[in-house]
N, CA, C and O atoms as a GROMACS GRO file, in nm:
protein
  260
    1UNK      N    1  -1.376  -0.964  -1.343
    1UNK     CA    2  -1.261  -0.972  -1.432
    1UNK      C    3  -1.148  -1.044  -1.359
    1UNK      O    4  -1.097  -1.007  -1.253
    2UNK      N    5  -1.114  -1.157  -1.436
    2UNK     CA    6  -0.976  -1.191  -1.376
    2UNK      C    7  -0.850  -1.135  -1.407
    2UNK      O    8  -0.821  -1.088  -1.517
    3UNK      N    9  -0.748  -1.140  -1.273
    3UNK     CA   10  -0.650  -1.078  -1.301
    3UNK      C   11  -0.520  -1.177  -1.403
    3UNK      O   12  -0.495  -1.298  -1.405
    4UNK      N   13  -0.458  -1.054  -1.482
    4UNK     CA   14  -0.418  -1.093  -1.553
    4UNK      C   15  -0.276  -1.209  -1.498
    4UNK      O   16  -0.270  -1.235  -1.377
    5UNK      N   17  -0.178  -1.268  -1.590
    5UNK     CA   18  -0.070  -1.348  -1.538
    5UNK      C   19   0.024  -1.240  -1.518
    5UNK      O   20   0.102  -1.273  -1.428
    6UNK      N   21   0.051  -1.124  -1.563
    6UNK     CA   22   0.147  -1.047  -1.485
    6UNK      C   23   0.081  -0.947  -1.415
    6UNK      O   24  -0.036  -0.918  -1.439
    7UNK      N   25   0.191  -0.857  -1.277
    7UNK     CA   26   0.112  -0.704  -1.215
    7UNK      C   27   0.247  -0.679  -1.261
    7UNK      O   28   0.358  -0.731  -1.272
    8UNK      N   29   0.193  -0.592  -1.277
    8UNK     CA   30   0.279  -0.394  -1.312
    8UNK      C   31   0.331  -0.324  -1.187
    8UNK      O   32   0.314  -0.375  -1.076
    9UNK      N   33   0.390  -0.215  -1.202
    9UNK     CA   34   0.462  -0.138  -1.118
    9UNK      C   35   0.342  -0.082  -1.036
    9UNK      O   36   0.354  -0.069  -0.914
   10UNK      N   37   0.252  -0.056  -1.086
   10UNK     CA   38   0.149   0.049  -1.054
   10UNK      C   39   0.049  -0.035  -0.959
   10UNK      O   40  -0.033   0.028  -0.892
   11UNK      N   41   0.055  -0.154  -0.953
   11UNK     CA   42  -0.045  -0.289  -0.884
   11UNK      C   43   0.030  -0.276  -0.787
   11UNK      O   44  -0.028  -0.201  -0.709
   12UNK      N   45   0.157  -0.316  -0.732
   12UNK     CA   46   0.257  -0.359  -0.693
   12UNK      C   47   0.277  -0.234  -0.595
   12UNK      O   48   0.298  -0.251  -0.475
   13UNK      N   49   0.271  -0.115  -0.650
   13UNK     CA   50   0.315   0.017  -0.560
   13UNK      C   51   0.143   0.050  -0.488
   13UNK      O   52   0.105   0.120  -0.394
   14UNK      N   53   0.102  -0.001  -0.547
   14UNK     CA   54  -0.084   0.044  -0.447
   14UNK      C   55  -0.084  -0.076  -0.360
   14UNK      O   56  -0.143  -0.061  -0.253
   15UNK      N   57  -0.042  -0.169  -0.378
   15UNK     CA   58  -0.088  -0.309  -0.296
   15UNK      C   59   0.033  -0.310  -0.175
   15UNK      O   60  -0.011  -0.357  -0.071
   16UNK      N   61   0.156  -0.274  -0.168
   16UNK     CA   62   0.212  -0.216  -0.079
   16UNK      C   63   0.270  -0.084  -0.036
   16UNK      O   64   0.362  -0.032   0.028
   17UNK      N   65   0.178  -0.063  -0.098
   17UNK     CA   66   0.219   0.111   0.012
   17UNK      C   67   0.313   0.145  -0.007
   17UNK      O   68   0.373   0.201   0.085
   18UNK      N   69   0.387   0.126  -0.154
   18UNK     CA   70   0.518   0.208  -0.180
   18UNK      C   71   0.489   0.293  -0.282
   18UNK      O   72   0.376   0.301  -0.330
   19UNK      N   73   0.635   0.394  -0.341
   19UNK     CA   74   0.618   0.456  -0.420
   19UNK      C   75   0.626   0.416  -0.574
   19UNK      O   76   0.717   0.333  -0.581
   20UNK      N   77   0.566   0.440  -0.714
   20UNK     CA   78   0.604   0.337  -0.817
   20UNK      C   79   0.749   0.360  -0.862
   20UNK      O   80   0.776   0.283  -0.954
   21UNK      N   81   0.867   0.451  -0.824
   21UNK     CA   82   0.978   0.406  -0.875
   21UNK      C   83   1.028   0.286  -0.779
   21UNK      O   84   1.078   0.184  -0.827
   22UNK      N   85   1.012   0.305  -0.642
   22UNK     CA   86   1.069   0.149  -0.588
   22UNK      C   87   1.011   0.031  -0.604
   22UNK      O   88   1.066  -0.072  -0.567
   23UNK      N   89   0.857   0.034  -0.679
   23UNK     CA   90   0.803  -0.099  -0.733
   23UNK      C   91   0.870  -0.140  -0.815
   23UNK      O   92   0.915  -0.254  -0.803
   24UNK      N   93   0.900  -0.058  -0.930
   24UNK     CA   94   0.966  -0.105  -1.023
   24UNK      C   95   1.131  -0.186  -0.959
   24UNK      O   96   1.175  -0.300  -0.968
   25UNK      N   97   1.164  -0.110  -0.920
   25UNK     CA   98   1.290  -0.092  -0.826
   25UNK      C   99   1.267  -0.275  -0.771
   25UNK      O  100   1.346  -0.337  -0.842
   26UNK      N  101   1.207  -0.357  -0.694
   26UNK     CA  102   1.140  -0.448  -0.669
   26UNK      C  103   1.105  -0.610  -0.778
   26UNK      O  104   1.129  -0.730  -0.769
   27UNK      N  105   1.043  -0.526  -0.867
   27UNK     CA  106   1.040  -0.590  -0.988
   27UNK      C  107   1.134  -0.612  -1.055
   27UNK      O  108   1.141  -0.719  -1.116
   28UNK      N  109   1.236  -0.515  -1.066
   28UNK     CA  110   1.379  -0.596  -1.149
   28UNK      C  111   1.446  -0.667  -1.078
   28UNK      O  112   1.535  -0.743  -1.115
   29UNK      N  113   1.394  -0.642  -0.936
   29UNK     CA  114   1.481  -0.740  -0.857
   29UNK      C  115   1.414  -0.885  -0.873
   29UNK      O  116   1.506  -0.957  -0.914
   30UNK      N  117   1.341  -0.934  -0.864
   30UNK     CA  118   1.261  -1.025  -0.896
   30UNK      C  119   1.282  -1.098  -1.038
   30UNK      O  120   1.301  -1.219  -1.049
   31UNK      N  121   1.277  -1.014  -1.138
   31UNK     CA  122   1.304  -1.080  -1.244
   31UNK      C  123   1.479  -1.098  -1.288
   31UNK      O  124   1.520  -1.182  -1.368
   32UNK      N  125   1.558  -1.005  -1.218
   32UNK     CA  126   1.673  -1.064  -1.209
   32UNK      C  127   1.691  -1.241  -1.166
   32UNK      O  128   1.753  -1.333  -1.220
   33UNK      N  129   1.608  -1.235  -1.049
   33UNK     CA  130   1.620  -1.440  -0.983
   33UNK      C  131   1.520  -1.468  -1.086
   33UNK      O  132   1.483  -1.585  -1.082
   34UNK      N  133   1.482  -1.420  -1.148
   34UNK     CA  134   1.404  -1.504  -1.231
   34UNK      C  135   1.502  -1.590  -1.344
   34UNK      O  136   1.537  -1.708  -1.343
   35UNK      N  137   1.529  -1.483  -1.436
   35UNK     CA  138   1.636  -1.457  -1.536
   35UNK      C  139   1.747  -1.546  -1.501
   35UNK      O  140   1.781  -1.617  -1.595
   36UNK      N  141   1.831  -1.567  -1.364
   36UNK     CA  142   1.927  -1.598  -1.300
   36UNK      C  143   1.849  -1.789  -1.301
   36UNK      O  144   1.918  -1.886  -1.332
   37UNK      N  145   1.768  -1.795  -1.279
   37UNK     CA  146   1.703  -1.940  -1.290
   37UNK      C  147   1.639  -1.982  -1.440
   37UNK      O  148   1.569  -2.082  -1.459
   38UNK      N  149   1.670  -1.906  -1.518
   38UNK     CA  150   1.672  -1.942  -1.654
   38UNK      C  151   1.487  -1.921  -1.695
   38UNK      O  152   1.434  -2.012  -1.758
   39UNK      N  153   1.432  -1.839  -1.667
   39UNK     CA  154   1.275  -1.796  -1.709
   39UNK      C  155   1.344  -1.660  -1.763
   39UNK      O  156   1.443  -1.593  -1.733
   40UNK      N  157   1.221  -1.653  -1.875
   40UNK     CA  158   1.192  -1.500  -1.957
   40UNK      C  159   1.157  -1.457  -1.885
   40UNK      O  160   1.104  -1.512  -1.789
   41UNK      N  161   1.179  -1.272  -1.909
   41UNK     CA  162   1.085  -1.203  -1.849
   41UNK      C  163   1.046  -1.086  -1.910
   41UNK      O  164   1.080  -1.054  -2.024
   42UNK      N  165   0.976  -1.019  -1.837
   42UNK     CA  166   0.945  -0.855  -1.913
   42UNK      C  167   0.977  -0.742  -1.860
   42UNK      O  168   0.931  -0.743  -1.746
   43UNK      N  169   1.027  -0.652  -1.880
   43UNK     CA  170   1.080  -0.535  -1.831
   43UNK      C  171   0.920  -0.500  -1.763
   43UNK      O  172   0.812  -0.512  -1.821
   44UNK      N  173   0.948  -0.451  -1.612
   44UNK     CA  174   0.828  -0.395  -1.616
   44UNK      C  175   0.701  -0.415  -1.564
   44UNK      O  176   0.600  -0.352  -1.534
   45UNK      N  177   0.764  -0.569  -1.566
   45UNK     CA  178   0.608  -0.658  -1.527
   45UNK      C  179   0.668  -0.798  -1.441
   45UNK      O  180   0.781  -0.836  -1.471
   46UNK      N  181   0.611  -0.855  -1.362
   46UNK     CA  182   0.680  -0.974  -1.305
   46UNK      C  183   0.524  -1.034  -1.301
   46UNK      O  184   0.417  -0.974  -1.308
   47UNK      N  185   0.554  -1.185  -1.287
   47UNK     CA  186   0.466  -1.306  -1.283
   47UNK      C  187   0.378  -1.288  -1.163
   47UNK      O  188   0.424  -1.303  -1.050
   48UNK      N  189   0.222  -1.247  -1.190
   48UNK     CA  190   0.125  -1.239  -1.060
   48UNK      C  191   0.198  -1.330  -0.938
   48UNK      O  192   0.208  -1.298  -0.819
   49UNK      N  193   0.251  -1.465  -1.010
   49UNK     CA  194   0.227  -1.628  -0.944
   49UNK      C  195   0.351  -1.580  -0.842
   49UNK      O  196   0.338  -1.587  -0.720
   50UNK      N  197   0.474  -1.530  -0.910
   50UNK     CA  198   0.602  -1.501  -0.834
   50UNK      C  199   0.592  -1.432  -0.735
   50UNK      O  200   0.626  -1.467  -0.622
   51UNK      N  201   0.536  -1.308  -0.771
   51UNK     CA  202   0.484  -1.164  -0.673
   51UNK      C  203   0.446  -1.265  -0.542
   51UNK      O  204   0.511  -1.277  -0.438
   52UNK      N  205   0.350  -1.317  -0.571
   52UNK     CA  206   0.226  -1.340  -0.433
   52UNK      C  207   0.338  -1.464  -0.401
   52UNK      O  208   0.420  -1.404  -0.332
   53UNK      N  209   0.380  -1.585  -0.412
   53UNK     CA  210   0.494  -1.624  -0.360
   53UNK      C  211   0.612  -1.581  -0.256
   53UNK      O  212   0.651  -1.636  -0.154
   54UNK      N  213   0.668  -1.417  -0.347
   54UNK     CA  214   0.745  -1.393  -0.272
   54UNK      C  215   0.698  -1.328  -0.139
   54UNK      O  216   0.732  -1.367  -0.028
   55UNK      N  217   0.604  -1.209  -0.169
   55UNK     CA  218   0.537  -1.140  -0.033
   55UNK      C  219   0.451  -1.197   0.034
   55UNK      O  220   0.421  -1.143   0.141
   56UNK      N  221   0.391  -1.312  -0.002
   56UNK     CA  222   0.288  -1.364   0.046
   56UNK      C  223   0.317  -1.511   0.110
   56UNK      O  224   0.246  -1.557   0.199
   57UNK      N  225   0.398  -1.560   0.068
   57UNK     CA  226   0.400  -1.752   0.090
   57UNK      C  227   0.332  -1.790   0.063
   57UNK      O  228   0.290  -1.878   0.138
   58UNK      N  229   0.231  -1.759  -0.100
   58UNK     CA  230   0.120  -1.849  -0.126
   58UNK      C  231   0.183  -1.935  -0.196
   58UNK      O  232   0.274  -1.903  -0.272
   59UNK      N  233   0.132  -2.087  -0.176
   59UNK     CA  234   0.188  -2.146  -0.265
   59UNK      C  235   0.074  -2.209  -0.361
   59UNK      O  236  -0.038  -2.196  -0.311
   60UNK      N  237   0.072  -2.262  -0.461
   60UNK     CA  238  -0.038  -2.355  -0.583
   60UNK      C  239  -0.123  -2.386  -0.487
   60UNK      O  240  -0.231  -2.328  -0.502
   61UNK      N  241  -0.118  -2.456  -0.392
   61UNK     CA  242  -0.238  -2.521  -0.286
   61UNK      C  243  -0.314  -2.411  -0.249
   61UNK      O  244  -0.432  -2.382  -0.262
   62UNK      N  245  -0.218  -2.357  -0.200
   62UNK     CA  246  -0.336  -2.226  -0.092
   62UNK      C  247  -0.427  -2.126  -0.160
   62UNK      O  248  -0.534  -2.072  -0.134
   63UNK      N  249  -0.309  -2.124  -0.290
   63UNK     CA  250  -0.420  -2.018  -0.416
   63UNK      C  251  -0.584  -2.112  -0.463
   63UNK      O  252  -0.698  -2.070  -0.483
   64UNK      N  253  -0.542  -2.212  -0.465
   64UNK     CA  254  -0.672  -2.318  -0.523
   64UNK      C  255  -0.766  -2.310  -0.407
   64UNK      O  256  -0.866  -2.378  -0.427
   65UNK      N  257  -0.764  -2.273  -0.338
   65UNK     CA  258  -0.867  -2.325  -0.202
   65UNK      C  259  -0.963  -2.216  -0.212
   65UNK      O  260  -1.057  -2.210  -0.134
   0.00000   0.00000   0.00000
């Protein structure tokens, strides 16, 4: 199964070892610079693509490989 275009609080709080109110906590922060750069967003949920960007430094190239 592929993963979907957004993770949730609950992805986000298992994949780093936090608790799910500071995922969320995380996620609005995120979609605040989102919002602030003029993209929609969803309460709740942030862009797989953004997530792994921000914690990760993946960028389009490195995901394709």
């Amino acid at each position: 199964m592929s993963p979907s275009t957004f993770i949730k609080a609950d992805e986000v709080a298992a994949d780093l070892g936090i608790s799910i109110p500071y995922a969320y906590k995380i996620i609005r922060k995120m979609n605040c610079e989102l919002e602030e750069s003029g993209f929609m967003v969803i309460p709740g949920r942030v862009s797989r693509r953004y997530y792994e960007e921000k914690f990760y430094g993946l960028s389009k190239a490195v995901r394709e490989r």
